[in-house]
SEMIVEX-584593 format. One line per field, with one value per atom (N, C-alpha, C): residue number from 1; residue in three letters; x, y, z. Coordinates in Angstrom, 1 decimal. Atoms other than C-alpha are relative to their C-alpha. Example, Ala and Ser with C-alpha at 12.3 -4.5 7.8 and 13.67 -1.06 7.14 Angstrom:
BEGIN
resi <- c(1  1  1  2  2  2) $
resn <- c(ALA  ALA  ALA  SER  SER  SER) $
xx <- c(0.9  12.3  0.9  -0.9  13.7  -0.8) $
yy <- c(-1.2  -4.5  1.2  -1.1  -1.1  1.1) $
zz <- c(0.0  7.8  0.0  0.0  7.1  0.8) $
//
This chain:
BEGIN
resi <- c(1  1  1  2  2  2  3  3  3  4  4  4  5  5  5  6  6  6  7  7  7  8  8  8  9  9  9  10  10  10  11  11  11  12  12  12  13  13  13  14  14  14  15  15  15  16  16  16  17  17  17  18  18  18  19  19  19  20  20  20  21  21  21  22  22  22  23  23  23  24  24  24  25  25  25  26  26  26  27  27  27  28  28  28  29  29  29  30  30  30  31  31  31  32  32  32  33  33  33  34  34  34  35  35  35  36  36  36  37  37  37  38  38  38  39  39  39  40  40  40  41  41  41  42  42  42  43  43  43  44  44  44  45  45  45  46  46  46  47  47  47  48  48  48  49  49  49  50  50  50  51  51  51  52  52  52  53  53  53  54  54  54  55  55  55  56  56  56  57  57  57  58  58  58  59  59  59  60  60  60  61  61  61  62  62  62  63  63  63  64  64  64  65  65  65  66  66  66  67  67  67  68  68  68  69  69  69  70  70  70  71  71  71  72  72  72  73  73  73  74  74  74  75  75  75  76  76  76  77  77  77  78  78  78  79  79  79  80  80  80  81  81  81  82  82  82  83  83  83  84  84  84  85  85  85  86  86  86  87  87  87  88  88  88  89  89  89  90  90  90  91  91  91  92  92  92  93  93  93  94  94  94  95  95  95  96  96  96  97  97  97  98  98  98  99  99  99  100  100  100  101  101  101  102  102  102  103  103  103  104  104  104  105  105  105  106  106  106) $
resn <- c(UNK  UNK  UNK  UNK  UNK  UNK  UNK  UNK  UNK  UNK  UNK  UNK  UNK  UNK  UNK  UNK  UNK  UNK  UNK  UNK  UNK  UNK  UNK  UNK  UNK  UNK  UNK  UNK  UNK  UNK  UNK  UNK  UNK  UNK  UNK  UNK  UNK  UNK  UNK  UNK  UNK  UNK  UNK  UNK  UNK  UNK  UNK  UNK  UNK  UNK  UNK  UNK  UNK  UNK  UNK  UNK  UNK  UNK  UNK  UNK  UNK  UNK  UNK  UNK  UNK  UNK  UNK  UNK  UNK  UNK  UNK  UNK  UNK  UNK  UNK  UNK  UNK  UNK  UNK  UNK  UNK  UNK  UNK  UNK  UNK  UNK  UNK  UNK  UNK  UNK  UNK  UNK  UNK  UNK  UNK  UNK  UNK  UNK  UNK  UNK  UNK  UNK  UNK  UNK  UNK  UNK  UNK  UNK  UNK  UNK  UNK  UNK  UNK  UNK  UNK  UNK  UNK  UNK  UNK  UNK  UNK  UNK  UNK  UNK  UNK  UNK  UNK  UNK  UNK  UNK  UNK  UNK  UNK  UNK  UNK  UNK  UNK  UNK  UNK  UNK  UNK  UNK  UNK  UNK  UNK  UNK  UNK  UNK  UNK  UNK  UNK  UNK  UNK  UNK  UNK  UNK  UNK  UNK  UNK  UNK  UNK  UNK  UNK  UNK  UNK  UNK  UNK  UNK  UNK  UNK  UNK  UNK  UNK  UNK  UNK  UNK  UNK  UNK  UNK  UNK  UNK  UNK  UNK  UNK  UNK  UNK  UNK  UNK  UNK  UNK  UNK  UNK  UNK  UNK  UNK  UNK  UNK  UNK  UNK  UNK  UNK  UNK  UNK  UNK  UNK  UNK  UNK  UNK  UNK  UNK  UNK  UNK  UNK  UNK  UNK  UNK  UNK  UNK  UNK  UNK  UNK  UNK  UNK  UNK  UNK  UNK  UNK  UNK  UNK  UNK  UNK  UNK  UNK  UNK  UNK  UNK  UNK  UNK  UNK  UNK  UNK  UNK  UNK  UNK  UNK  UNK  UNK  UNK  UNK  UNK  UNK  UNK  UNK  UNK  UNK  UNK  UNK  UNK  UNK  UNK  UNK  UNK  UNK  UNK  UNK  UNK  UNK  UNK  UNK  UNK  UNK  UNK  UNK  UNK  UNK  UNK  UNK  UNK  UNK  UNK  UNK  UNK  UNK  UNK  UNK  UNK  UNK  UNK  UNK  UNK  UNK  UNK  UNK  UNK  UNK  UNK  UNK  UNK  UNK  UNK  UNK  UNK  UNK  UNK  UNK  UNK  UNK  UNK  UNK  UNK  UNK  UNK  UNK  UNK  UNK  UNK  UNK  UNK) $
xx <- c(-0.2  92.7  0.2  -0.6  94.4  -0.6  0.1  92.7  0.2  -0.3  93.2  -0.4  1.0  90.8  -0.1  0.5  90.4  0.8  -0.5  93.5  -0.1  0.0  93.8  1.3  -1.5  96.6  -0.6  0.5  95.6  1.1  -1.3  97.6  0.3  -0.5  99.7  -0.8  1.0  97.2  -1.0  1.3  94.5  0.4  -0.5  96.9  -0.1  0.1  97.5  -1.2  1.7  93.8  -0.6  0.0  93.5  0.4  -0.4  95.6  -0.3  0.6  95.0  -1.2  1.1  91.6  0.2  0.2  92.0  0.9  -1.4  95.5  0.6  -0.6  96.0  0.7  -0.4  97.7  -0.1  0.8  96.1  1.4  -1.1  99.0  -0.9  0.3  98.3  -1.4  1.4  95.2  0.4  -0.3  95.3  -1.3  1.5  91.3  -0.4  0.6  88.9  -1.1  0.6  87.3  1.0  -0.8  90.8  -0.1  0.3  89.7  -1.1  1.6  86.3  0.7  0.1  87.8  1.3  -0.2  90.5  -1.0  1.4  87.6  -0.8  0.6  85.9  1.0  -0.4  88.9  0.8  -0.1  89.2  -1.2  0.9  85.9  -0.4  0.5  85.7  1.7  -0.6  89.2  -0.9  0.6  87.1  -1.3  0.7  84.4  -1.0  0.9  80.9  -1.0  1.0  78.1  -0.2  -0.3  79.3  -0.6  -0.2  78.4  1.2  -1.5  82.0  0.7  0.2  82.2  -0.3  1.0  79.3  0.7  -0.8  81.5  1.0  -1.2  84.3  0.1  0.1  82.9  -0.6  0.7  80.8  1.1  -1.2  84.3  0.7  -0.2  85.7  -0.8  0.7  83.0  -0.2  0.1  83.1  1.2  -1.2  86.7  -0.2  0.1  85.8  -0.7  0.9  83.0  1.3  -0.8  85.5  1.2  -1.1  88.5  -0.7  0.6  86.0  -0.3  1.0  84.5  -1.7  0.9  81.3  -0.7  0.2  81.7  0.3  -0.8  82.7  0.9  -0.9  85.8  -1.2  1.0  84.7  -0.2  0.0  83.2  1.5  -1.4  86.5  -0.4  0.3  84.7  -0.3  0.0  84.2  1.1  -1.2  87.9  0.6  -0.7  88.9  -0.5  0.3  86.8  0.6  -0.6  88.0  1.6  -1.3  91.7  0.1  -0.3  91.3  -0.3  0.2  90.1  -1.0  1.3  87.0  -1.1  0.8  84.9  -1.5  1.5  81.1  -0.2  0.7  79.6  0.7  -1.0  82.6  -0.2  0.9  81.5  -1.3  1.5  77.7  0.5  -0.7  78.8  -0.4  -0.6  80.7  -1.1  1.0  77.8  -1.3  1.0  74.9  0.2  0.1  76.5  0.7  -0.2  77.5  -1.0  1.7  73.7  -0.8  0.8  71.4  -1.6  1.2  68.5  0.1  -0.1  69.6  0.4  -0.2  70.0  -0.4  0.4  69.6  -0.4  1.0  67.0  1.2  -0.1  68.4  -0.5) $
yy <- c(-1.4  74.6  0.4  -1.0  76.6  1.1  -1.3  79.5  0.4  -0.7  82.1  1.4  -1.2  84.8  0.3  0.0  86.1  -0.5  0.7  84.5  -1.6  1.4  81.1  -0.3  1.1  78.5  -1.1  0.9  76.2  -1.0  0.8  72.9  -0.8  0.7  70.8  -1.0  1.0  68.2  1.1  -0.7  70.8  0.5  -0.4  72.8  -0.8  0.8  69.7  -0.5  0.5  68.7  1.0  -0.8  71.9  0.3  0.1  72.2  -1.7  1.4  68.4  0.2  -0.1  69.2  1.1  -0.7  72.5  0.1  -0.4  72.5  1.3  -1.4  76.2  -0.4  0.0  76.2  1.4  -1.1  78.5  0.6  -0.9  81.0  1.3  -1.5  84.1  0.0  0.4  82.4  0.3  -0.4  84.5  0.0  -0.5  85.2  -1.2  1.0  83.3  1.1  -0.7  86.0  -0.3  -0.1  85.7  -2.1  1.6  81.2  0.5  0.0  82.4  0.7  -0.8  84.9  -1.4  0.4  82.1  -1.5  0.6  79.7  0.2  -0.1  81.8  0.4  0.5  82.0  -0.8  1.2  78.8  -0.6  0.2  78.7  0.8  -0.6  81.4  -0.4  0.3  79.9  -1.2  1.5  76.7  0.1  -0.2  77.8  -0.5  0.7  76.2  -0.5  0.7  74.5  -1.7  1.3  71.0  -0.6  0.4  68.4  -0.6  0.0  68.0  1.0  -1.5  71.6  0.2  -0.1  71.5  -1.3  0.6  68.4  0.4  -0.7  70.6  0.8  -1.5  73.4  -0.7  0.5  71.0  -0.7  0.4  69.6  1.1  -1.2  72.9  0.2  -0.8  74.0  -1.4  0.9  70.6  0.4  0.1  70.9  0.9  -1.0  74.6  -0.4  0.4  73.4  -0.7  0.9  70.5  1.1  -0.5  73.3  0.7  -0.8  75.5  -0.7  1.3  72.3  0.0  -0.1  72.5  -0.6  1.2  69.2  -0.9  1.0  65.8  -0.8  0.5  63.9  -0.4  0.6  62.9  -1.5  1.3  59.5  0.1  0.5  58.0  -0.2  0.1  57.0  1.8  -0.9  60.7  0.6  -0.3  61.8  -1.0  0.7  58.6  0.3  -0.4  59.5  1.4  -1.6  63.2  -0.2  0.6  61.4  -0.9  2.0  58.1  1.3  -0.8  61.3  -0.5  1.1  58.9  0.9  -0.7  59.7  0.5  0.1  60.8  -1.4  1.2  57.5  -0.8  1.5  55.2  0.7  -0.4  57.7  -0.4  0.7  56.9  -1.4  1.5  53.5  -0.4  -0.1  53.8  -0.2  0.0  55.0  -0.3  1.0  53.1  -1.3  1.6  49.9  0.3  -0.4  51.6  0.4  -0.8  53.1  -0.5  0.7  50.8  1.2  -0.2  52.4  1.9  -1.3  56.3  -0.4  0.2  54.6  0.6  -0.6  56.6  -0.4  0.6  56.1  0.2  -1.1  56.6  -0.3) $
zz <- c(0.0  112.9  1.5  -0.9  115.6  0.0  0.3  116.9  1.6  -1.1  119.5  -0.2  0.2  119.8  -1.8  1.4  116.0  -0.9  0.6  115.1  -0.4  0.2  113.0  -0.4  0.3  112.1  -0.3  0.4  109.9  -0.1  -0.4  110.6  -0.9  1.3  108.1  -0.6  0.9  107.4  -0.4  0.9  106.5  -1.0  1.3  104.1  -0.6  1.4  102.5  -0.6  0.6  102.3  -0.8  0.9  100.8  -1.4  1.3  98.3  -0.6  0.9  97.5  -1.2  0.6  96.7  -0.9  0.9  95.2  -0.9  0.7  93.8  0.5  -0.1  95.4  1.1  -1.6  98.7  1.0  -0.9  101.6  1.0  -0.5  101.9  1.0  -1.0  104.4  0.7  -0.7  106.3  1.2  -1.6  109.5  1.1  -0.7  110.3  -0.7  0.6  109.3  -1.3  0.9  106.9  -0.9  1.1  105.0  -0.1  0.6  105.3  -1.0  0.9  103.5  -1.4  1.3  101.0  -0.8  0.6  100.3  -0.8  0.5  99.7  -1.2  1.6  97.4  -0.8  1.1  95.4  -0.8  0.4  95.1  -1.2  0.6  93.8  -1.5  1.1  91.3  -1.0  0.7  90.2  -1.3  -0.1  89.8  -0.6  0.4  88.2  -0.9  0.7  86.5  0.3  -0.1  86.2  0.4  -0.1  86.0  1.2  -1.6  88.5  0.2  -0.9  88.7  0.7  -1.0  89.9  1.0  -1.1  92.0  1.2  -0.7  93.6  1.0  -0.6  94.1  0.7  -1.1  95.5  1.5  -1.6  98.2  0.9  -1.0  99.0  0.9  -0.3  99.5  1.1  -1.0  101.4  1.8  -1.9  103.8  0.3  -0.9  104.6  0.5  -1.0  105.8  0.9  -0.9  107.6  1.5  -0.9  109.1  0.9  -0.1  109.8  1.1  -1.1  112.0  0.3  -1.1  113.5  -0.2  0.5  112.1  -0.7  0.3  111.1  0.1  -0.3  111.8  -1.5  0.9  109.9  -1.3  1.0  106.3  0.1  0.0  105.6  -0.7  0.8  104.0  -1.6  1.8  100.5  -0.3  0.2  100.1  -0.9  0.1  100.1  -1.1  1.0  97.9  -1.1  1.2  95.5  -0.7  0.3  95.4  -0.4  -0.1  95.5  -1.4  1.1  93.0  -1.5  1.3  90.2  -0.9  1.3  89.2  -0.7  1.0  86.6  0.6  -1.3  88.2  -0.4  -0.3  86.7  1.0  -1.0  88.6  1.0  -1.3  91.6  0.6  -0.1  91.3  -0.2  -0.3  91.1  1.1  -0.9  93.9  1.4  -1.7  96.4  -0.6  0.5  94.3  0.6  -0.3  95.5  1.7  -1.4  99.2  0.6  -0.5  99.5  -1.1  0.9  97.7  -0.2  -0.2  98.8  -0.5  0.9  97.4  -1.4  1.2  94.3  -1.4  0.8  91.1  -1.0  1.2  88.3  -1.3  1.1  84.9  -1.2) $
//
């Protein structure tokens, strides 16, 4: 992200990380109140209980983090998972046999 005083410019790899993730694309992002208000309606497009929801919105909410700097790049298995479209269990899987030790009972 590009900024200069209250203006932003969000740069071609973030729109597309954007719309990747959400399917929308972050048209008329000039402040960063109009990054937050597109954010939330990304989220109330997106809407639920799910933890596939709850997935979507914590991605959502890292890439903003990442775009104001607020965060560092994602791990890489993060993004593939959000990418490959896996199911949660082939996710839990995923970081059950990447993090032995957060391993989940069931």
């Amino acid at each position: 992200m590009l900024r200069s005083g209250q203006t932003i410019r969000l740069t071609r790899a973030e729109i597309q990380r954007f719309t990747e993730i959400t399917g929308l694309v972050p048209e008329n992002v000039n402040t960063l109140a109009d990054l937050d208000t597109y954010v939330a309606r990304c989220k109330k497009h997106y809407w639920g209980v799910s933890i596939e929801t709850q997935f979507l919105h914590w991605l959502i909410d890292q890439e903003r983090l990442r775009c104001i700097g607020a965060l560092s790049p994602a791990q890489p298995y993060l993004l593939d998972h959000a990418r490959s479209g896996a199911t949660t269990a082939q996710r839990r899987a995923t970081d059950d046999a990447r993090h032995p030790s957060m391993k989940r009972s069931t």
